[in-house]
C-alpha positions as CSV (number, residue, x, y, z in Angstrom):
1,X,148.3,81.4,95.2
2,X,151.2,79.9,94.0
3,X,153.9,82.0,92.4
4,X,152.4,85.5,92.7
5,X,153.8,89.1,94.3
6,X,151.7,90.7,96.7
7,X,150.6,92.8,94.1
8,X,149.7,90.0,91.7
9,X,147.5,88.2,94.7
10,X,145.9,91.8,95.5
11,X,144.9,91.8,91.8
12,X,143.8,88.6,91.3
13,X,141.3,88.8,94.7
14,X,140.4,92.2,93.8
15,X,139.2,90.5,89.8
16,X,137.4,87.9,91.2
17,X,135.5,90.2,94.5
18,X,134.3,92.2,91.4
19,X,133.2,89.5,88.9
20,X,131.4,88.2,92.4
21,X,129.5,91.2,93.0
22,X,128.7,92.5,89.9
23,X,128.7,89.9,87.5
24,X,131.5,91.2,85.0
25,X,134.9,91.8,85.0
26,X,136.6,95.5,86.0
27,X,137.5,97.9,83.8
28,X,140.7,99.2,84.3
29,X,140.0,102.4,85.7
30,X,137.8,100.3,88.0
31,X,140.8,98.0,89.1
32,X,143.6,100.7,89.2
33,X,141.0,103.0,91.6
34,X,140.4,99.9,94.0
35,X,144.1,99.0,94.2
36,X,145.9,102.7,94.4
37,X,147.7,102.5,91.1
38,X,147.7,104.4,87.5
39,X,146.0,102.6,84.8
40,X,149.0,102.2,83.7
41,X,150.9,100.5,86.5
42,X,147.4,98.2,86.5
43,X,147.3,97.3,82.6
44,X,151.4,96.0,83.1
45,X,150.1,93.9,86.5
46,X,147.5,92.2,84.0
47,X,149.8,91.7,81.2
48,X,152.2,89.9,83.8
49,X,149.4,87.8,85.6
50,X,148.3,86.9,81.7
51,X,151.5,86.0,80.7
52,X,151.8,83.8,83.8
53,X,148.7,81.9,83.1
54,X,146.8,83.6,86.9
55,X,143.9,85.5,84.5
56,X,143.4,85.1,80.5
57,X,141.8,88.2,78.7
58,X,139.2,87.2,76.5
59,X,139.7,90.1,73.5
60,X,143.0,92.3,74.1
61,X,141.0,95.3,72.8
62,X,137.8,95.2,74.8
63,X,136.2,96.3,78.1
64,X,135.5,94.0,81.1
65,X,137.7,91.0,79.3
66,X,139.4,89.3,82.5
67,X,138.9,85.9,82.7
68,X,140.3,84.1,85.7
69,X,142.1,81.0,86.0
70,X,141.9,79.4,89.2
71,X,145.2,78.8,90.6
């Protein structure tokens, strides 16, 4: 995974173990829990990993909105 933090690769594999299992994309609160961090902290990893091109969110107001881009 080219050009990604640890973080950034712990999100990205956590986004698409989720879409996986259940079909849809994680909330935030669902994300933030599974990695350790605030809501917060996990809404500014997105925003970075979005404006990188690693994940595209499909409505910037909506639930469950992560699409992936494989890298």
């Amino acid at each position: 995974m080219r050009n990604m933090t640890g973080a950034q690769v712990r999100l990205y594999e956590a986004i698409l173990a989720y879409q996986q299992e259940k079909g849809v994309s994680p909330t935030y609160r669902e994300l933030a829990a599974k990695l350790g961090v605030t809501r917060q902290a996990c809404h500014y990893m997105v925003e970075r990993m979005e404006s990188s091109g690693h994940i595209r969110r499909m409505n910037k107001h909506g639930n469950r909105n992560i699409e992936v881009q494989r890298v």
